[in-house]
VEXMARTI-486105 format. One record per residue (C-alpha): residue in one letter; chain; x, y, z. Coordinates in Angstrom, 2 decimals, always signed. Example, Ala and Ser with C-alpha at 12.3 -4.5 7.8 and 13.67 -1.06 7.14 Angstrom:
<atom type="A" mol="A" east="+12.30" north="-4.50" up="+7.80"/>
<atom type="S" mol="A" east="+13.67" north="-1.06" up="+7.14"/>
//
This chain:
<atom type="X" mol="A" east="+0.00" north="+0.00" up="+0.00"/>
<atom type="X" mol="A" east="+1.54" north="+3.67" up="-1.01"/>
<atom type="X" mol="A" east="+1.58" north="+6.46" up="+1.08"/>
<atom type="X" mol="A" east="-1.27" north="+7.97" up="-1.04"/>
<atom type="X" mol="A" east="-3.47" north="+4.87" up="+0.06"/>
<atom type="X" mol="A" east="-2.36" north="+4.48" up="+3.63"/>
<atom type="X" mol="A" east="-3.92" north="+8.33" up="+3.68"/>
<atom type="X" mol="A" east="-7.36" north="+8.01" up="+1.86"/>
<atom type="X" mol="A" east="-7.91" north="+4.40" up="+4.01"/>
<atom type="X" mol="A" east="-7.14" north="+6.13" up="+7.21"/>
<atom type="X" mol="A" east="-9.74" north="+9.08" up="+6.38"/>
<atom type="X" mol="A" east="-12.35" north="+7.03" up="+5.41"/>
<atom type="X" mol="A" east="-12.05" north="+4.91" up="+8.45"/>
<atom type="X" mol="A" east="-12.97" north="+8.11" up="+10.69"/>
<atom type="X" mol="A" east="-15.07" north="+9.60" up="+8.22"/>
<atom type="X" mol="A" east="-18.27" north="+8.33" up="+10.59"/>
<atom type="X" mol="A" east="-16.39" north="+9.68" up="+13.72"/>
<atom type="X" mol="A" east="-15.30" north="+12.89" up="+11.96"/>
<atom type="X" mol="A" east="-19.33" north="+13.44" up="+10.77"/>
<atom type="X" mol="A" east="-20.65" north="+12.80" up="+13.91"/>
<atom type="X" mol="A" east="-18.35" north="+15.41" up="+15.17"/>
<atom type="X" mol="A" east="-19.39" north="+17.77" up="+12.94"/>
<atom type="X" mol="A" east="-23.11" north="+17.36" up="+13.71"/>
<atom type="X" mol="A" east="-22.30" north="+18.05" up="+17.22"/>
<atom type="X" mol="A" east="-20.47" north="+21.37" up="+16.65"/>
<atom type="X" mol="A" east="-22.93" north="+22.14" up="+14.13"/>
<atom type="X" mol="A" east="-25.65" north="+22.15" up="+16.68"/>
<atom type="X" mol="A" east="-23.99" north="+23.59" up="+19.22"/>
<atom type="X" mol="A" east="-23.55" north="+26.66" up="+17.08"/>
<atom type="X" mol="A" east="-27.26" north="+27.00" up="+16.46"/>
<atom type="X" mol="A" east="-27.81" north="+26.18" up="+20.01"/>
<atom type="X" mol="A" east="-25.79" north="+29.13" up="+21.01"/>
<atom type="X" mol="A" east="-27.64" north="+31.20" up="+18.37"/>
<atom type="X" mol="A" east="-30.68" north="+30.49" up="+19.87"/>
<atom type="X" mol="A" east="-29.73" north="+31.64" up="+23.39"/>
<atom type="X" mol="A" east="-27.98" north="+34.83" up="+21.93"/>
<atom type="X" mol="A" east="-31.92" north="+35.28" up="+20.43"/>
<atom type="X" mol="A" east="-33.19" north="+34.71" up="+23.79"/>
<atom type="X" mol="A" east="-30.40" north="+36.27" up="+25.83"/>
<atom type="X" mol="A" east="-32.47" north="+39.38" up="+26.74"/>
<atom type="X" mol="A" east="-34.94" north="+37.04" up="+28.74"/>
<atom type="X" mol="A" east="-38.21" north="+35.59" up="+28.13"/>
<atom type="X" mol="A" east="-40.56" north="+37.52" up="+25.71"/>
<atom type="X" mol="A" east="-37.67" north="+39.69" up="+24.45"/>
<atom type="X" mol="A" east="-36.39" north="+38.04" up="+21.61"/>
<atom type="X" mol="A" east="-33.51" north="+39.34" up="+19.60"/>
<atom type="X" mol="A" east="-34.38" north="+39.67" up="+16.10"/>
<atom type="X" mol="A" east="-31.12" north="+40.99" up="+14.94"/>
<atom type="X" mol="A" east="-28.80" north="+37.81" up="+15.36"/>
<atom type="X" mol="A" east="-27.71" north="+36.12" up="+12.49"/>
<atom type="X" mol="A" east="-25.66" north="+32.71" up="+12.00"/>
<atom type="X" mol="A" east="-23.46" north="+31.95" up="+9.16"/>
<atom type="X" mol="A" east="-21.72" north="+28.97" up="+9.29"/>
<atom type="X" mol="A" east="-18.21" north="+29.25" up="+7.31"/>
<atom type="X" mol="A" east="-15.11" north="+26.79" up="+7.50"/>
<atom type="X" mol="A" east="-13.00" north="+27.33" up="+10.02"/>
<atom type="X" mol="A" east="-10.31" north="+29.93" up="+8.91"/>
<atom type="X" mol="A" east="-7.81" north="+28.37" up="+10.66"/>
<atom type="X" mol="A" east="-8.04" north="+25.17" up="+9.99"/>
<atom type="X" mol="A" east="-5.40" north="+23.76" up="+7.06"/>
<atom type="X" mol="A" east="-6.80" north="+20.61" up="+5.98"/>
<atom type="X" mol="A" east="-10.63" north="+19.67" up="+4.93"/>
<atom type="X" mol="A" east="-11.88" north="+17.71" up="+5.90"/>
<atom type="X" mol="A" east="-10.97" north="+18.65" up="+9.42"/>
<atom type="X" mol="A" east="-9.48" north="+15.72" up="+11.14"/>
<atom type="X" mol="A" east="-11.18" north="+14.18" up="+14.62"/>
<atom type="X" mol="A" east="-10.77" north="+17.41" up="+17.06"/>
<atom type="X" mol="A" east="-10.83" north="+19.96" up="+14.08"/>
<atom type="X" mol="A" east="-12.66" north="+22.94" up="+14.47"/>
<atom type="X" mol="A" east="-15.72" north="+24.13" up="+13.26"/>
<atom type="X" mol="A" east="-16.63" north="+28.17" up="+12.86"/>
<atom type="X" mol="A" east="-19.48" north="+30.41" up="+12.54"/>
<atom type="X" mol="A" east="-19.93" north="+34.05" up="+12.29"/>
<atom type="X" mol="A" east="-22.23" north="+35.29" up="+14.51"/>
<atom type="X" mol="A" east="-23.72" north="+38.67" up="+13.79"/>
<atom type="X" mol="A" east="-24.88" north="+40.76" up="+16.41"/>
<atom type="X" mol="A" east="-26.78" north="+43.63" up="+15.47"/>
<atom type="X" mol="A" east="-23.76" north="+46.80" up="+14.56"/>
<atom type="X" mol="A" east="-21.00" north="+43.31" up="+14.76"/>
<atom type="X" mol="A" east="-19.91" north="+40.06" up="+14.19"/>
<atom type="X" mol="A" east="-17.94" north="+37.79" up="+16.23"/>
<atom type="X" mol="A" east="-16.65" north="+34.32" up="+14.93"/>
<atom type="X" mol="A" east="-16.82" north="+31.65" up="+16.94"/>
<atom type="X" mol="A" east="-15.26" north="+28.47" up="+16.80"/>
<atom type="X" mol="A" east="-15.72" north="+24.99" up="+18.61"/>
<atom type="X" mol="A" east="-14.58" north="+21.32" up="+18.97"/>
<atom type="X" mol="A" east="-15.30" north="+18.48" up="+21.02"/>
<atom type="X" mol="A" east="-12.40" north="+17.49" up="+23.66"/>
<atom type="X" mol="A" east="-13.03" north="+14.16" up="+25.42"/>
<atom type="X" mol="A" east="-17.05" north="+14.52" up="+25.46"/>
<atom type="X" mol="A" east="-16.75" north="+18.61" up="+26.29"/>
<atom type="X" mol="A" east="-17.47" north="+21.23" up="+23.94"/>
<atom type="X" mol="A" east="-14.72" north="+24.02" up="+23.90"/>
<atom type="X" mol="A" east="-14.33" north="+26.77" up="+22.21"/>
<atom type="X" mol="A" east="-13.15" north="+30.65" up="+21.35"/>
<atom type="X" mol="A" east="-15.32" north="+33.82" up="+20.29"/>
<atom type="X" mol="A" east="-13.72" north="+37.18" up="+19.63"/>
<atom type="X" mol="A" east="-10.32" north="+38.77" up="+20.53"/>
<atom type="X" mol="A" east="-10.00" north="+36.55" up="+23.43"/>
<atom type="X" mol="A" east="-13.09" north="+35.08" up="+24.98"/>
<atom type="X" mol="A" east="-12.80" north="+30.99" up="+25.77"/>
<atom type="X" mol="A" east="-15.51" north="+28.43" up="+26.99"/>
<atom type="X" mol="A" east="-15.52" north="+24.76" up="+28.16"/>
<atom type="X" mol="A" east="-19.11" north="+23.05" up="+28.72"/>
<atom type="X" mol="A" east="-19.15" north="+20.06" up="+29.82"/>
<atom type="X" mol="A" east="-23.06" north="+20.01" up="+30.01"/>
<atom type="X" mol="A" east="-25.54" north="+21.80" up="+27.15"/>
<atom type="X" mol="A" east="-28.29" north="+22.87" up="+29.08"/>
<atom type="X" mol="A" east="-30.56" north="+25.96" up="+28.21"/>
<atom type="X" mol="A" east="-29.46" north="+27.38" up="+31.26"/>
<atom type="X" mol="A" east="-25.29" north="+26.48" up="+30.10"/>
<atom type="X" mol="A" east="-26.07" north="+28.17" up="+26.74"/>
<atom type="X" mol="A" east="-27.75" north="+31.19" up="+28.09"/>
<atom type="X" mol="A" east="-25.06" north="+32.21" up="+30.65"/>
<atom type="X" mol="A" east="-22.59" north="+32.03" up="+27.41"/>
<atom type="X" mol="A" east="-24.81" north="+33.94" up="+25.19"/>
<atom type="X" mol="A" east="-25.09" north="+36.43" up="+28.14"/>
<atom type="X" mol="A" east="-21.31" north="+35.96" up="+28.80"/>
<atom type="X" mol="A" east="-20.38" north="+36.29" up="+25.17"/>
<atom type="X" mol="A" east="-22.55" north="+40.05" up="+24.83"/>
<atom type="X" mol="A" east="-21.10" north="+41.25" up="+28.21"/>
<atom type="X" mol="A" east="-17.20" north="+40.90" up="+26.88"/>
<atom type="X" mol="A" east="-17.98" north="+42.13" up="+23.67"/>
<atom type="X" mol="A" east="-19.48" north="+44.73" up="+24.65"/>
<atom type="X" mol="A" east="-16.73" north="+45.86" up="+27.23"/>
<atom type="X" mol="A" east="-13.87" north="+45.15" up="+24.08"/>
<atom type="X" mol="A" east="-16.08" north="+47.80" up="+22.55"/>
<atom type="X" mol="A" east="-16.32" north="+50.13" up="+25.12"/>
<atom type="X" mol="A" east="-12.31" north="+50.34" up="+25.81"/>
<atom type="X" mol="A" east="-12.59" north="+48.45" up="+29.11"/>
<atom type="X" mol="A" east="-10.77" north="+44.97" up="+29.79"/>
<atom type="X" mol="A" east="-13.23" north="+41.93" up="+28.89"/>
<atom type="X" mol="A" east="-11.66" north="+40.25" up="+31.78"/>
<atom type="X" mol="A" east="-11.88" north="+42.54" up="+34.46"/>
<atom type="X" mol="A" east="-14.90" north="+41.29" up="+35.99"/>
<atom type="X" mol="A" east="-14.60" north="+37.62" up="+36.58"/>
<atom type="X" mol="A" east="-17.18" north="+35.24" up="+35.48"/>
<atom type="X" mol="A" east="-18.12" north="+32.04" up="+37.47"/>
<atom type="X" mol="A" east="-17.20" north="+29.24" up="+35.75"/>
<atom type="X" mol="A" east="-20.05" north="+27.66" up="+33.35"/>
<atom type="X" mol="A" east="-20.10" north="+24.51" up="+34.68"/>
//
């Protein structure tokens, strides 16, 4: 077997793991759009969020191996924030904006909305000049 071979055998033996993956991800980015839409509390709907899911700009091979990363641009009303996430050993973790980081172990409503509300709060203190880290969050869970 070449080199050439070893490579498309070894991709299409994770191709079921790598897809499953990538339905995972793929949901949790519309979960989180959905609690960015509710974020405001109940009744008070956001109208002006937006999801576009786009290939991770990052990421140097497609398909993205097991672990790869998988991006959306969220926009915001005025902005637009990217976000990317993987799975890590059953967790999902990811990165939004110039610096903001998450780790859920658990996806509950309650999980996704103290993100979403998490998410607005440091974005809008990166707009406002102040440090998105000064006021410390608990941990999500």
């Amino acid at each position: 077997m070449s080199d050439f071979d070893a490579l498309q055998a070894v991709i299409r033996r994770h191709a079921r793991e790598r897809q499953a993956e990538g339905r995972a991800c793929e949901a949790f980015l519309n979960a989180l759009y959905h609690a960015l839409r509710t974020a405001s509390g109940p009744g008070r709907p956001l109208n002006n969020v937006i999801l576009d899911p786009t290939p991770d700009p990052l990421c140097r091979l497609r398909p993205p191996p097991p672990g790869g990363w998988y991006a959306a641009w969220l926009r915001l009303g005025l902005c637009e924030v990217l976000v990317r996430v993987r799975r890590v050993d059953g967790a999902f973790v990811g990165e939004y904006g110039p610096g903001g980081a998450f780790h859920l172990t658990h996806v509950t409503e309650d999980d996704l909305t103290a993100l979403a509300r998490r998410l607005l709060r440091e974005l809008e203190a990166t707009y406002a000049g102040r440090d998105p880290g000064a006021h410390p969050e608990l941990p999500l869970n």
